[in-house]
C-alpha positions in Angstrom: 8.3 -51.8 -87.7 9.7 -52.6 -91.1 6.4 -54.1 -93.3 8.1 -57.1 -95.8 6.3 -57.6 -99.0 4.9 -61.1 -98.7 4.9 -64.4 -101.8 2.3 -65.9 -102.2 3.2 -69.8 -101.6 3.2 -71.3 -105.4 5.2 -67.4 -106.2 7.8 -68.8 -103.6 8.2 -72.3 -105.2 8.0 -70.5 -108.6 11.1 -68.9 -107.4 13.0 -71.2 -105.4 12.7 -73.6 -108.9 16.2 -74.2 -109.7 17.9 -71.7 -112.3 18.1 -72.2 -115.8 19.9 -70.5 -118.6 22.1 -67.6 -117.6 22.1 -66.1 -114.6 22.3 -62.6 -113.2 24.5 -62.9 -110.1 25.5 -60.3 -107.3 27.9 -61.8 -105.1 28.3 -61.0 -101.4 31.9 -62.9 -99.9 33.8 -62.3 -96.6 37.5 -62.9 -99.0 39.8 -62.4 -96.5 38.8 -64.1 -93.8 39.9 -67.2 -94.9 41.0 -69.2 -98.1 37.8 -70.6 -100.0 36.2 -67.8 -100.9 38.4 -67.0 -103.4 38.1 -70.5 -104.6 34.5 -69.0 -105.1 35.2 -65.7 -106.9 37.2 -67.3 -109.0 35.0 -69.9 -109.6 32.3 -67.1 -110.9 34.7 -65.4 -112.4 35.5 -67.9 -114.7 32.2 -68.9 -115.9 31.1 -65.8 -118.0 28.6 -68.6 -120.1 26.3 -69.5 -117.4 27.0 -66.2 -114.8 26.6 -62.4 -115.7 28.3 -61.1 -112.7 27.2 -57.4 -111.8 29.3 -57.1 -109.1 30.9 -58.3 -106.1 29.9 -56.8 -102.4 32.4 -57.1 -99.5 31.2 -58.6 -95.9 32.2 -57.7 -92.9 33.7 -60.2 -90.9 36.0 -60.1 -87.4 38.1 -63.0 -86.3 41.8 -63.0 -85.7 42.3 -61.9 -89.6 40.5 -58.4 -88.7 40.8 -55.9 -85.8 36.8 -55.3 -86.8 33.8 -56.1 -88.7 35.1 -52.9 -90.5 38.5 -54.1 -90.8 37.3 -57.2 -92.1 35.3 -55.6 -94.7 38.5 -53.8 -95.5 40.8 -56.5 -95.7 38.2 -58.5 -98.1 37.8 -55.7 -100.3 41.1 -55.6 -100.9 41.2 -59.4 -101.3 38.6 -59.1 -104.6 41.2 -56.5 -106.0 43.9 -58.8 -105.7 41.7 -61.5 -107.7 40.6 -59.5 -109.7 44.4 -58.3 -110.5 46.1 -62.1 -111.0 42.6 -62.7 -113.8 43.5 -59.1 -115.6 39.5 -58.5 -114.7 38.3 -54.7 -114.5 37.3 -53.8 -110.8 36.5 -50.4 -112.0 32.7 -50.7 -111.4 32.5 -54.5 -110.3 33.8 -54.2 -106.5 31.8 -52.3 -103.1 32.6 -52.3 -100.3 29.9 -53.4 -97.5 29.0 -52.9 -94.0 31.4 -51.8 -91.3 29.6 -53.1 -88.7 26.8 -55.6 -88.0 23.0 -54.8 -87.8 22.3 -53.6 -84.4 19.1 -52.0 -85.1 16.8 -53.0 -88.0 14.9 -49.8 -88.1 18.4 -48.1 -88.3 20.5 -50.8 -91.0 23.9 -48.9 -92.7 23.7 -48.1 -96.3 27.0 -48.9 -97.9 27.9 -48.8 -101.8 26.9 -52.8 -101.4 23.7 -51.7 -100.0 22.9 -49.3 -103.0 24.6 -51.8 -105.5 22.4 -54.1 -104.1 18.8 -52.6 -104.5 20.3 -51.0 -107.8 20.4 -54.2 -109.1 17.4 -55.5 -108.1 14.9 -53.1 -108.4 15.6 -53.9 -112.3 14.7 -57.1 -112.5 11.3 -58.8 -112.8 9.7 -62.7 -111.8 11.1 -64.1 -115.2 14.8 -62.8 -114.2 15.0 -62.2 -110.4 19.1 -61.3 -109.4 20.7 -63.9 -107.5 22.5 -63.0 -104.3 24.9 -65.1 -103.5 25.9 -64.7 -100.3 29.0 -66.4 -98.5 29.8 -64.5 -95.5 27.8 -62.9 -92.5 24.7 -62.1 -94.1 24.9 -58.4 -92.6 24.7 -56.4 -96.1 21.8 -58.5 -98.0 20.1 -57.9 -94.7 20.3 -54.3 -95.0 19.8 -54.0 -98.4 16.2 -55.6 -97.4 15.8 -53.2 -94.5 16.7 -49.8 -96.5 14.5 -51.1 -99.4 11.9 -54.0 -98.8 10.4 -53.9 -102.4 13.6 -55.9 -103.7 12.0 -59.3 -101.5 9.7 -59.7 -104.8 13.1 -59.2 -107.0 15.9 -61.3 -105.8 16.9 -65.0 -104.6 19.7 -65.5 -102.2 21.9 -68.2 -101.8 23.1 -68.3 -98.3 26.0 -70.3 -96.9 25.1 -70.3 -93.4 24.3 -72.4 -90.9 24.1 -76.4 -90.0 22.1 -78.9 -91.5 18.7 -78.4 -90.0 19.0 -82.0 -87.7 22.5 -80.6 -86.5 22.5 -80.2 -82.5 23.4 -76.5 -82.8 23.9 -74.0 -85.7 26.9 -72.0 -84.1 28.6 -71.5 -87.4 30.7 -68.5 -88.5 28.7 -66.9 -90.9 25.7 -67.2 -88.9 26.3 -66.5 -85.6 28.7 -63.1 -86.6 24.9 -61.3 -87.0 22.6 -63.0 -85.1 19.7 -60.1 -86.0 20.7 -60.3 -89.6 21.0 -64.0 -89.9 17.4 -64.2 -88.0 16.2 -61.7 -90.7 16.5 -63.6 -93.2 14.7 -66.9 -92.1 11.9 -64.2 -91.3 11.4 -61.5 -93.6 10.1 -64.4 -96.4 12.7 -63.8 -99.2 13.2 -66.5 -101.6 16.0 -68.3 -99.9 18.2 -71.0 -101.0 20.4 -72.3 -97.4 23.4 -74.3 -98.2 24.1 -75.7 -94.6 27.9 -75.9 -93.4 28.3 -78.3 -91.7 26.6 -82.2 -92.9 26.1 -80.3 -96.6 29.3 -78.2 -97.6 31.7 -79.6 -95.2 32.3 -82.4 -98.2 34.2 -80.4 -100.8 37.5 -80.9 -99.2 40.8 -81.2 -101.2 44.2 -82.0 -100.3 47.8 -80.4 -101.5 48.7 -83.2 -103.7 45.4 -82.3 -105.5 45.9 -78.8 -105.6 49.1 -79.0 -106.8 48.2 -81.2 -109.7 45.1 -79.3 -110.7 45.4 -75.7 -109.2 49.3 -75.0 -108.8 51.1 -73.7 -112.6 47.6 -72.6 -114.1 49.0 -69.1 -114.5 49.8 -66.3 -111.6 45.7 -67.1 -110.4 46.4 -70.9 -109.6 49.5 -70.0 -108.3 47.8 -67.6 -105.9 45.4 -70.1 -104.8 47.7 -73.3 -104.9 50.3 -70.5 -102.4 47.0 -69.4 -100.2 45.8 -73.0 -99.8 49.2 -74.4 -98.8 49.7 -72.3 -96.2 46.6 -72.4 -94.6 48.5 -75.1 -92.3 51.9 -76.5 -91.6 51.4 -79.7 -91.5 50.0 -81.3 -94.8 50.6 -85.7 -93.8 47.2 -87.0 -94.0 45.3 -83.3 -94.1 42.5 -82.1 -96.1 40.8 -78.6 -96.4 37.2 -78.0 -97.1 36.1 -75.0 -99.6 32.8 -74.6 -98.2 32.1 -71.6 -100.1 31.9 -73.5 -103.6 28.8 -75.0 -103.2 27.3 -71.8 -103.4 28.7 -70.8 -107.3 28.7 -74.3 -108.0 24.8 -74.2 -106.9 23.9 -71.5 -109.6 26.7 -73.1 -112.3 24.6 -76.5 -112.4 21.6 -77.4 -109.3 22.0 -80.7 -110.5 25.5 -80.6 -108.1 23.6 -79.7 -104.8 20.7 -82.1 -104.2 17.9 -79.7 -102.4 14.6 -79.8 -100.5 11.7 -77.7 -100.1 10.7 -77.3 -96.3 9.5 -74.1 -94.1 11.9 -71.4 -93.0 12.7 -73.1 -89.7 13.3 -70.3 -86.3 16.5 -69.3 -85.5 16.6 -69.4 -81.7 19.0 -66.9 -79.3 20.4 -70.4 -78.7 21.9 -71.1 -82.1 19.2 -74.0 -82.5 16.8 -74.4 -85.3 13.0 -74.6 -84.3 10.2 -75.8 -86.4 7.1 -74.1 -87.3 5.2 -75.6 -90.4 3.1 -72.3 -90.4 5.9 -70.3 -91.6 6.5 -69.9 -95.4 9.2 -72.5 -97.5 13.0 -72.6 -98.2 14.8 -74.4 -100.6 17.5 -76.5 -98.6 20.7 -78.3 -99.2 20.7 -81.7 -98.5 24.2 -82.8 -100.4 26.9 -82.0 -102.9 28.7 -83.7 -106.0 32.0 -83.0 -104.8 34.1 -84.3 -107.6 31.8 -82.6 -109.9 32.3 -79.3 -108.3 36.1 -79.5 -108.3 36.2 -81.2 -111.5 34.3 -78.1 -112.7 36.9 -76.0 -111.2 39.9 -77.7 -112.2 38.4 -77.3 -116.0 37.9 -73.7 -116.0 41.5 -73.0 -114.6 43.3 -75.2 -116.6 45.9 -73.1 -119.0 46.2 -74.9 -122.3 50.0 -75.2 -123.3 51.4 -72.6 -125.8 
């Protein structure tokens, strides 16, 4: 049985106090299996001020975009590159790849170069400076990071996209329910967690094409790539919108003032995909809402290519 290190309750609040000042970040993103993660990288990528990026982890992930979990983890890794190319940033260094496959066994989690990134990182850091994982996939390799090296529970605060709003009939959500042992893990194992809910949270950053195009599309070969990924995500653009869920969770370390939060206890993931309360168990920081046009705005600003 894998022993956590356990916060006391004022060290948890301590940490779960919104960020200020610059911020260490390891991000943790599922890229190809849809389109708004990149929004995401990019959106880190692109605000060096307020973000010291140390790298970014691939997540497994397997839908119809991957044969696998492995696949998916792939496919996503190769996704960052591609980002990375279109910004002229460096992956030498920056970019590991993740798990191949979900957590089965927690006394038997896969080390991966994520996994080893992961502590790396960590295990420098102390209470005044704790890394922030930002997580925006299946939760599989900051699970196993925490498996293969406890110790980094009193180092790090994640921000997890994953899951419903906690009054939502059911939590059956992508990220989530990919690693049911993982996802449980991390309600359990008392690591300062930040949950940004899908749906009734982040399921309000939608955009539409005639937005994209005005804002995104011509902002050099990266808002072209994001403008060409967004408008093909469907064939039929009268009256449709697309949500970026996975910009609440930069946009959350960029400025908390964007995602209005709560304190409450780490509720219990159920083999049901239902949330069960237990006030005994120690607190979460939860998100209750998001400034939409304040997010996009932000992103708008930081792609926008003045004219020569």
């Amino acid at each position: 049985m894998v022993k956590f290190p356990k916060l006391t309750t004022p060290e948890l609040i301590k940490r779960l106090t919104p960020p200020t000042g610059k911020v260490r970040l390891v991000l943790d993103t599922d890229t190809y299996n849809e389109i708004d993660d990149q929004f995401a990288v990019v959106h880190a990528l692109l605000s060096p001020d307020i973000l010291s990026l140390e790298s970014i982890h691939a997540a497994p992930f397997f839908n119809s975009r991957s044969k696998s979990p492995a696949d998916g983890m792939e496919k996503s890794y190769q996704e960052i590159l591609r980002l990375l190319t279109q910004l002229q940033v460096e992956s030498n260094g920056l970019v590991y790849r993740g798990s191949t496959t979900y957590i089965n066994n927690i006394n038997d989690p896969e080390k991966s170069e994520a996994t080893d990134k992961l502590i790396k990182e960590a295990m420098v850091s102390d209470e005044h400076d704790p890394l922030y994982v930002v997580a925006i996939g299946a939760i599989t390799n900051v699970a196993a990071a925490i498996l293969l090296e406890p110790a980094i529970i009193e180092k790090i605060v994640v921000i997890w996209l994953g899951g419903h709003a906690h009054y939502w009939p059911n939590t059956r959500e992508f990220n989530l329910h990919q690693d049911i042992k993982a996802s449980k893990l991390i309600f359990d194992c008392g690591v300062p967690l930040i949950q940004i809910p899908c749906a009734g949270v982040a399921d309000h950053l939608t955009t539409t094409v005639p937005e994209v195009e005005r804002y995104i599309q011509g902002q050099g070969k990266i808002g072209n790539y994001l403008a060409e990924i967004f408008k093909n995500y469907h064939t039929d653009h009268f009256g449709w919108s697309k949500v970026i869920w996975d910009l609440s969770a930069t946009a959350y370390v960029i400025n908390p003032t964007w995602i209005s939060t709560y304190l409450t206890h780490s509720p219990v993931l159920t083999d049901q995909f239902t949330w069960s309360v237990d006030t005994s168990r120690h607190m979460i920081r939860v998100a209750r809402s998001v400034s939409r046009d304040k997010v996009f705005r932000d992103l708008f600003t930081k792609l926008k290519v003045d004219p020569l």
